[in-house]
C-alpha positions as CSV (number, residue, x, y, z in Angstrom):
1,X,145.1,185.9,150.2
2,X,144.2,183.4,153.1
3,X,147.5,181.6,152.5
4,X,150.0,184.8,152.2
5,X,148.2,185.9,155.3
6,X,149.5,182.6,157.1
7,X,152.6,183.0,155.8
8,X,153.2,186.5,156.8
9,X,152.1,185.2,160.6
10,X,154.4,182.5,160.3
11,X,157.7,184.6,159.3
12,X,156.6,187.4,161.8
13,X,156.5,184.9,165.1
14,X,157.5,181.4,164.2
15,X,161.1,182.1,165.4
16,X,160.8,184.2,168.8
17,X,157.2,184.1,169.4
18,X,154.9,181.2,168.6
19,X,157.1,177.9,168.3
20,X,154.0,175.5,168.3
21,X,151.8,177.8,166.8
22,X,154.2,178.5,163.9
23,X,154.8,174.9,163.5
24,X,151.1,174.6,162.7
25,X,150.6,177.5,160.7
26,X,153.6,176.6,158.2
27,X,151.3,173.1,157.5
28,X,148.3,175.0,157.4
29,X,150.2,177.2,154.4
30,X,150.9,174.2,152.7
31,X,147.8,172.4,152.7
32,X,146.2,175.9,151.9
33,X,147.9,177.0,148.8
34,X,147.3,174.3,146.4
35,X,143.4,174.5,146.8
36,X,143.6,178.2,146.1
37,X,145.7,176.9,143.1
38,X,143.8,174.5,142.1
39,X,140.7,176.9,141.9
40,X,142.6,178.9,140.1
41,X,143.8,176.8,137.0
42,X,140.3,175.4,136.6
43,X,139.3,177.2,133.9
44,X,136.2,177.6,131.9
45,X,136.3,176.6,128.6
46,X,133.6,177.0,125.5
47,X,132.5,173.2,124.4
48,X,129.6,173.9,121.9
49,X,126.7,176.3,121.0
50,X,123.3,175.4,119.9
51,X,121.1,178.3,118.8
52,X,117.7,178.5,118.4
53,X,116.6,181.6,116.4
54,X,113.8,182.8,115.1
55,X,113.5,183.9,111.4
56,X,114.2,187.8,110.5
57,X,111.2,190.2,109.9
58,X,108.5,189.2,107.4
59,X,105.2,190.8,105.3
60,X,101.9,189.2,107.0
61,X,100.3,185.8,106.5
62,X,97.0,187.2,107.7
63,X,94.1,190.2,106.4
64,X,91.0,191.3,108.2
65,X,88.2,191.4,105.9
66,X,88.0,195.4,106.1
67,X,92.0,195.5,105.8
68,X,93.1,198.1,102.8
69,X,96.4,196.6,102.4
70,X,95.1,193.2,101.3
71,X,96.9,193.5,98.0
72,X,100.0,191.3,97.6
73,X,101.3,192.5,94.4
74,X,101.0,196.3,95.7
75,X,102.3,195.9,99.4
76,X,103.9,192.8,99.7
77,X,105.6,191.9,96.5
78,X,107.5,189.3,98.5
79,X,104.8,187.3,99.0
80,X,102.9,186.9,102.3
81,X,104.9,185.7,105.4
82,X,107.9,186.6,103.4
83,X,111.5,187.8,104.8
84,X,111.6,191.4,104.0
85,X,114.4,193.6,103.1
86,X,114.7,194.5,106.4
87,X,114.5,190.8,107.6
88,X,117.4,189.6,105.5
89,X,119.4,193.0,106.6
90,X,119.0,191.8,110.5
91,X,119.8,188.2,109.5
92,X,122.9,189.2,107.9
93,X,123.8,191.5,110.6
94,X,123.1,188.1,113.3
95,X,125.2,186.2,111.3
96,X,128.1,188.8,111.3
97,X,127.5,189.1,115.3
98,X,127.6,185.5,115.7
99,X,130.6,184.9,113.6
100,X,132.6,188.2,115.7
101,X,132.1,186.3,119.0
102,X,132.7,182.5,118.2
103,X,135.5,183.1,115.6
104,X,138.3,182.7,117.7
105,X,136.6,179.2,119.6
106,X,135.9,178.1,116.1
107,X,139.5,178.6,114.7
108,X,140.9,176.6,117.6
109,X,138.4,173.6,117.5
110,X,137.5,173.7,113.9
111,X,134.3,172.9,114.6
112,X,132.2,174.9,112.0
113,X,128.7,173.9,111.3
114,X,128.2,171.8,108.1
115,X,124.4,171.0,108.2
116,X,121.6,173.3,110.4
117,X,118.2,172.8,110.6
118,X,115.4,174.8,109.5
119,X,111.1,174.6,109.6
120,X,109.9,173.8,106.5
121,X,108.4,177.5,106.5
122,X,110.3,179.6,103.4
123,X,111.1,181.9,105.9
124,X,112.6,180.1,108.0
125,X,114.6,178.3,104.9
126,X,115.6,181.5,103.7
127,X,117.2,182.5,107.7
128,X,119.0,179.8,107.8
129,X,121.0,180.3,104.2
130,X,121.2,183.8,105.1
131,X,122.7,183.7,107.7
132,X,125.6,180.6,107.5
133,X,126.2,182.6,104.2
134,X,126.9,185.5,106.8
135,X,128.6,183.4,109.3
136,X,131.0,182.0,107.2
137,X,132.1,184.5,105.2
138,X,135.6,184.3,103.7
139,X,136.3,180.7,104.9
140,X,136.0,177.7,102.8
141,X,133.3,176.0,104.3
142,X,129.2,175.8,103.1
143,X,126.3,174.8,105.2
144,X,123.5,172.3,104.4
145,X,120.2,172.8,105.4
146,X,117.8,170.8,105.9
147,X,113.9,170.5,106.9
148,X,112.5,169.2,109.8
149,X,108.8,170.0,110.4
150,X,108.0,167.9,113.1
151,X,111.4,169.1,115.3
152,X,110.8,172.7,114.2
153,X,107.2,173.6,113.1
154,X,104.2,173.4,115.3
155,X,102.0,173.4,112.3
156,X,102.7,169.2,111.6
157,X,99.1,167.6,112.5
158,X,99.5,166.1,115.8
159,X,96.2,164.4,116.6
160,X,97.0,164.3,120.5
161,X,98.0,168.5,120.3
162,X,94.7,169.2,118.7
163,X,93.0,167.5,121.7
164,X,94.7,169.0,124.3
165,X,95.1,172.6,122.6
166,X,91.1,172.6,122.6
167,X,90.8,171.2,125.7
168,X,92.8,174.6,126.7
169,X,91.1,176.7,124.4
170,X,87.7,175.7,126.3
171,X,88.8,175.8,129.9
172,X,87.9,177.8,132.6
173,X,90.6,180.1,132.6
174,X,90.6,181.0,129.2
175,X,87.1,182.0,128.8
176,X,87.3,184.1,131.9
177,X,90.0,185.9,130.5
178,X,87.7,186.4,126.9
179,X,84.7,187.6,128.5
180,X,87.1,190.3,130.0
181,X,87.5,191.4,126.6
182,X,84.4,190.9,125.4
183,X,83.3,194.7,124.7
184,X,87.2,195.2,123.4
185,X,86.8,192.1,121.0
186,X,83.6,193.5,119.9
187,X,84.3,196.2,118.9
188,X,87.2,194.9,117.1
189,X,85.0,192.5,115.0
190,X,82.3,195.8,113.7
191,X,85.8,197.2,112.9
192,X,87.8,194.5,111.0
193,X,84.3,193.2,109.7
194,X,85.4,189.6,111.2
195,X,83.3,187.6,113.7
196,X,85.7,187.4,116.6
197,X,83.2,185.0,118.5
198,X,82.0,182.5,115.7
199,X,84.4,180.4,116.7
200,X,85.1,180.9,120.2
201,X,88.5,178.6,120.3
202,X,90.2,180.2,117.8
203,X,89.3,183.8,119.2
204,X,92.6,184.4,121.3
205,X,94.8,183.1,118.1
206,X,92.4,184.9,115.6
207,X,93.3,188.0,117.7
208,X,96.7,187.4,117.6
209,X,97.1,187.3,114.1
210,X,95.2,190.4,113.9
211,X,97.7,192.2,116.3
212,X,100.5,191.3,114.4
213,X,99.5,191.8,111.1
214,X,98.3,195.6,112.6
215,X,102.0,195.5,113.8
216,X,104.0,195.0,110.6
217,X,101.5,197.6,108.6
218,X,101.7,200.2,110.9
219,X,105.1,199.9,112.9
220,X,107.4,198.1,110.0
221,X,105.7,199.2,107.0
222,X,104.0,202.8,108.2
223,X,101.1,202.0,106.1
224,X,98.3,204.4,106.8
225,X,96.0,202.2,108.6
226,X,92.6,202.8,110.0
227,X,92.1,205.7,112.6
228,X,90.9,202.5,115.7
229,X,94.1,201.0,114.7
230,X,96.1,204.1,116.0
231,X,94.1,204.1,119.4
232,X,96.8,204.0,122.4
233,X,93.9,202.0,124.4
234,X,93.1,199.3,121.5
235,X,96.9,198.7,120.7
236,X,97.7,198.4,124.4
237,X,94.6,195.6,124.5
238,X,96.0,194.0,121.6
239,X,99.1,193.4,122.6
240,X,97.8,192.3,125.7
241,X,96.0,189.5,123.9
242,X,98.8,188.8,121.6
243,X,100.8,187.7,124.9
244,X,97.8,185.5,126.0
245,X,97.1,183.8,123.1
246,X,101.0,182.8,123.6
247,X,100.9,182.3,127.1
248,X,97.5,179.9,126.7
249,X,98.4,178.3,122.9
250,X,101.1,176.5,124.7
251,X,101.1,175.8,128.3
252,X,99.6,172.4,128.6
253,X,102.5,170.3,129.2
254,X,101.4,167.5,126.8
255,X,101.5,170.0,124.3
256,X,105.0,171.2,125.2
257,X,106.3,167.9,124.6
258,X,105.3,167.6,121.8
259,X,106.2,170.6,120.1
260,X,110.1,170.6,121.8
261,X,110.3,167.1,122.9
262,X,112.8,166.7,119.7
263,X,114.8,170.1,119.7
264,X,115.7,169.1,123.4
265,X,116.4,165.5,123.0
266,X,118.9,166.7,119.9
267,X,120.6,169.6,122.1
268,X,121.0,167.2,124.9
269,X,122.6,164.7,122.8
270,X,125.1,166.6,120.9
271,X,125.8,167.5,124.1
272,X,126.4,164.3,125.8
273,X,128.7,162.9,123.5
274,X,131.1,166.1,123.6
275,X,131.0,165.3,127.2
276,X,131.1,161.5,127.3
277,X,134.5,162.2,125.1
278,X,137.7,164.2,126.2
279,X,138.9,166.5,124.0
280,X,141.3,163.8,122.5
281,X,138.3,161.6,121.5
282,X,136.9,164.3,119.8
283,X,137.4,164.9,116.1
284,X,139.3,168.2,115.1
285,X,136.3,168.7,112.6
286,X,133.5,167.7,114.9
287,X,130.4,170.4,114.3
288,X,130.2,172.5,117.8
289,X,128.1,175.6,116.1
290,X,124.7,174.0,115.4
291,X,121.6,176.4,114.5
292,X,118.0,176.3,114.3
293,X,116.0,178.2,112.2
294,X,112.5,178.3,113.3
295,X,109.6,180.6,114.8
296,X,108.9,182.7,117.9
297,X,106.1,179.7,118.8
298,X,109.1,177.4,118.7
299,X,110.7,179.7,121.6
300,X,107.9,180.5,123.2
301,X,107.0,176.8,124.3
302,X,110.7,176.4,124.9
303,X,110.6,178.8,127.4
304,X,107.7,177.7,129.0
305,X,108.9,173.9,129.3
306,X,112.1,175.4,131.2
307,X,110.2,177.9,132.9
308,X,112.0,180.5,131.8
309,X,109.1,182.4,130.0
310,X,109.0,185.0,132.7
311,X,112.4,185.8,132.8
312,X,111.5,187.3,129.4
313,X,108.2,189.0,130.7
314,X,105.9,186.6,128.8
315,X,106.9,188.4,125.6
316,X,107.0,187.1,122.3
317,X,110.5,186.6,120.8
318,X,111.6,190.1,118.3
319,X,112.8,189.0,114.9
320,X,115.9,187.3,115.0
321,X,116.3,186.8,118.6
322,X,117.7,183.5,119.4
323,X,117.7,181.6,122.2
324,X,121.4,180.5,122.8
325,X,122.5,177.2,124.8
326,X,126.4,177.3,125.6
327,X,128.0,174.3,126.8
328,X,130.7,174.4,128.3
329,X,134.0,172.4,130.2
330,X,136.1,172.7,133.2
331,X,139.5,171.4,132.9
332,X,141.4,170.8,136.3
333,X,145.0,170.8,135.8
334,X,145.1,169.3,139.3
335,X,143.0,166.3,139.2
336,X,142.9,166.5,135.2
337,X,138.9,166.0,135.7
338,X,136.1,167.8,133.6
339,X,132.5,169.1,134.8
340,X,130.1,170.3,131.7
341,X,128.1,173.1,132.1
342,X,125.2,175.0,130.4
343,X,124.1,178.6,130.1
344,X,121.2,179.8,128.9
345,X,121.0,183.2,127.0
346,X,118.3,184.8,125.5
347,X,119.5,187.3,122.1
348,X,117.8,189.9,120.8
349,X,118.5,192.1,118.0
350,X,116.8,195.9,117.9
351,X,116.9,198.2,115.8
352,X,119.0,201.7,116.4
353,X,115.9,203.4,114.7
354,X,113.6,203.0,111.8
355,X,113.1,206.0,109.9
356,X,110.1,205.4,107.5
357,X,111.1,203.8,104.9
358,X,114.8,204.0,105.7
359,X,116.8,200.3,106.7
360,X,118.3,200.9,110.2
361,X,121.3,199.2,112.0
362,X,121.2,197.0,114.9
363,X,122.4,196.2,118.3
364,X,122.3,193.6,120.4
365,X,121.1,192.7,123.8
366,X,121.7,189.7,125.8
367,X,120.0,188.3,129.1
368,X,121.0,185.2,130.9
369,X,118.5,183.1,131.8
370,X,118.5,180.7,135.1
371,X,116.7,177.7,135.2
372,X,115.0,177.8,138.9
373,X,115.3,174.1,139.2
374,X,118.7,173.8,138.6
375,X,120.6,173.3,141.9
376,X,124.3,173.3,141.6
377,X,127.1,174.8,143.3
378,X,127.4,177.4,140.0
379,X,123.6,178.8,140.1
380,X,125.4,182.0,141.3
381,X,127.4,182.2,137.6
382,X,124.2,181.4,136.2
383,X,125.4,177.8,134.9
384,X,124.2,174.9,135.2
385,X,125.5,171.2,135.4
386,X,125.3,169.6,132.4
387,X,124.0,166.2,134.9
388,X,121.0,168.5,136.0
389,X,120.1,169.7,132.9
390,X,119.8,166.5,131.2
391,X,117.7,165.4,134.4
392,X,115.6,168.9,134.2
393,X,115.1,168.1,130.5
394,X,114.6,164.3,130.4
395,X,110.8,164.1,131.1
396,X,110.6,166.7,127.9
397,X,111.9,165.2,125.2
398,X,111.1,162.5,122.6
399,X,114.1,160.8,121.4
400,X,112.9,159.9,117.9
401,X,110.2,160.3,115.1
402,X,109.1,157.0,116.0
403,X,108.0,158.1,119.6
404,X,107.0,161.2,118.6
405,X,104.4,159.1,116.1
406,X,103.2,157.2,118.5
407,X,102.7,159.9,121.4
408,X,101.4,162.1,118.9
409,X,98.4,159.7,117.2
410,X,98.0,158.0,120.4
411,X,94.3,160.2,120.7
412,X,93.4,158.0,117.2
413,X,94.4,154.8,119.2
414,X,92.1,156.3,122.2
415,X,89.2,157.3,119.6
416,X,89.1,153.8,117.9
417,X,88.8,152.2,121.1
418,X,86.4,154.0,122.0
419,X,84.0,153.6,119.0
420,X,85.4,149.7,119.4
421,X,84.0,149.5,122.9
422,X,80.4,152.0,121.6
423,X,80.0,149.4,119.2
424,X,80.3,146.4,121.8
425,X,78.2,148.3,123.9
426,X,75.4,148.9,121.2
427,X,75.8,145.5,119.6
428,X,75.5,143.7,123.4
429,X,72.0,145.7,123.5
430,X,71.1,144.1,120.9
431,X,71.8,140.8,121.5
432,X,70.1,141.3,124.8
433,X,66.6,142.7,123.6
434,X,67.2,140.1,121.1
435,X,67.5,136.8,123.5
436,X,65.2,138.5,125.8
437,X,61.9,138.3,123.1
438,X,63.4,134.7,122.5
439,X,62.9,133.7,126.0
440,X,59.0,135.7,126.1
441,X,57.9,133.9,123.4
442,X,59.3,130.0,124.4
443,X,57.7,131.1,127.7
């Protein structure tokens, strides 16, 4: 608009009116125009997708003592911490969704997944075939998938976690917020028949699993569960305590490295070498869909390393919600040069309704998430530079097992040294009362 403006001025008064001034304006016009153009033709384009997503609905992996619906083989015939049928319905569904919006980027790059990777958790597992069978539906191509506990499961011993997680557990801030609970937690342990306090750093997880096993028996399942357990005032304390025992498991950042260090460091490389190589490096059958089946804990700590947790209202992730990292290119056809970008999204799949015992259909709902730290020129479209992201991210990831090993058991290293230097200690004592009766009786 800027440029037709000057060239509107210029025919109108160039001639009769404004020789000199028309002289400059016609320059102006040219100079003008091709950056408008330029902008113009530099287009965005989708590079890759990496998708973290959590597994579909599933039966319980946790009873009260008091629970009535502690029978597997009555209830939960799949097993506990199962997919359900309505798990693997809303897996199917995601991979359906998922194949409707990147079908026509993955036609023109052939860049279908071939290997994804999963927690070792059967759930998890059972995700991940579901839905590549899903997503690739009437093409030729099959997925392989494959286990990686220490990338996807927070459950892999980690000496160094275990330190820092109690550390957390017994801090300040954490018991404060207990003993504002106290008469709440109580009253939940003459219920449920479980001692809430007998272990006071497992409380806020203990409670958690509570909550969410109360959750999939009377929400999912509509099981007819205890009168306290219908209580608008205990539910709404539950859920609050659900959220903390998230918001506390995981916010060291020790902890956070950790537990993502390897997810990010695997992102951010597939990453880098799509954007270290033009698109006529590339191979046509390079993998640009890659997906990772894990656990809400897995997105939960993600979240919190980026500081994006509160975007999402310190939540925990639904079933099937995925948190989605889009990379993608600009392509100047000016200066020919390319810029990488990321964007951050954050899918969730609800249900229309739920009828008891009726399967219900989905929709989906997608938020963009902005990473507060990233300063670029694009923060407005809610991208990022692929240069600040990997700077962002750096100080967060491991780059291999080998350094994950060694960060992780680096608390036995600390341990042995310190019963090394006790036992110095102890044995220099010795020697000392030792040499001292020595010298009393020469003397």
């Amino acid at each position: 608009m800027i440029s037709k403006t000057i060239y509107d001025l210029y025919m109108d008064y160039s001639i009769h009116q404004w020789p000199i001034l028309s002289s400059f304006l016609l320059i102006l016009s040219f100079i003008v125009v091709p950056i408008r153009t330029q902008i113009e033709q530099e287009q965005l384009q989708l590079h890759s997708v990496h998708v973290l997503m959590r597994h579909g609905d599933r039966t319980p992996t946790h009873f009260y003592p008091n629970d009535p619906f502690q029978d597997v083989e009555k209830y939960w015939p799949e097993g506990l911490g199962e997919l359900n049928d309505h798990g693997r319905l809303r897996i199917r569904f995601a991979g359906e969704y998922y194949r409707k919006i990147y079908d026509k980027f993955l036609q023109d790059t052939n860049g279908w997944p071939k290997q994804c990777l999963s927690s070792p958790a059967h759930r998890a597992q059972e995700t991940a075939n579901l839905f590549m069978e899903s997503f690739l539906n009437n093409t030729k191509f099959s997925v392989e998938v494959h286990q990686d506990g220490k990338m996807l499961s927070t459950g892999v011993k980690c000496p160094l976690h275990d330190h820092v997680w109690l550390q957390q557990m017994n801090s300040k801030k954490v018991k404060e917020y207990l003993d504002s609970k106290r008469n709440y937690i109580d009253y939940l342990s003459e219920k449920t028949g479980q001692n809430y306090w007998l272990n006071e750093s497992n409380t806020l997880r203990n409670m958690e699993f509570l909550t969410t096993t109360l959750e999939i028996e009377r929400d999912e399942y509509h099981l007819s569960v205890p009168e306290w357990a219908l209580n608008q005032t205990i539910i709404k304390q539950l859920d609050d305590m659900k959220r903390h025992a998230f918001w506390f498991d995981w916010q060291p950042i020790e902890i956070q490295k950790l537990r993502i260090g390897l997810l990010l460091n695997n992102i951010t490389e597939h990453i880098r070498t799509m954007a270290t190589n033009d698109n006529n490096d590339l191979d046509k059958n390079d993998q640009r869909f890659f997906l990772y089946s894990a656990h809400d804990v897995n997105q939960v700590i993600l979240l919190q390393a980026l500081e994006l947790y509160d975007q999402i209202d310190r939540k925990p992730p639904s079933y099937s919600s995925a948190i989605v990292f889009e990379h993608y290119q600009t392509l100047s056809s000016m200066t020919k040069d390319t810029k990488h970008f990321i964007r951050i999204i954050y899918r969730q799949i609800f249900n229309k309704f739920i009828p008891p015992k009726e399967l219900s259909k989905f929709y989906v709902s997608d938020r963009i998430l902005t990473m507060n730290s990233c300063h670029d020129e694009f923060k407005n479209e809610k991208l990022c530079s692929f240069e600040e992201f990997d700077k962002i991210t750096r100080p967060l990831r491991i780059l291999n097992e080998q350094e994950w090993n060694a960060e992780c058991f680096e608390m036995n290293h600390i341990t042995d040294q310190i019963i090394a230097n006790q036992w110095i200690i102890i044995l220099t004592l010795i020697f000392t009362i030792m040499m001292t009766r020595y010298y009393f009786v020469i003397g």
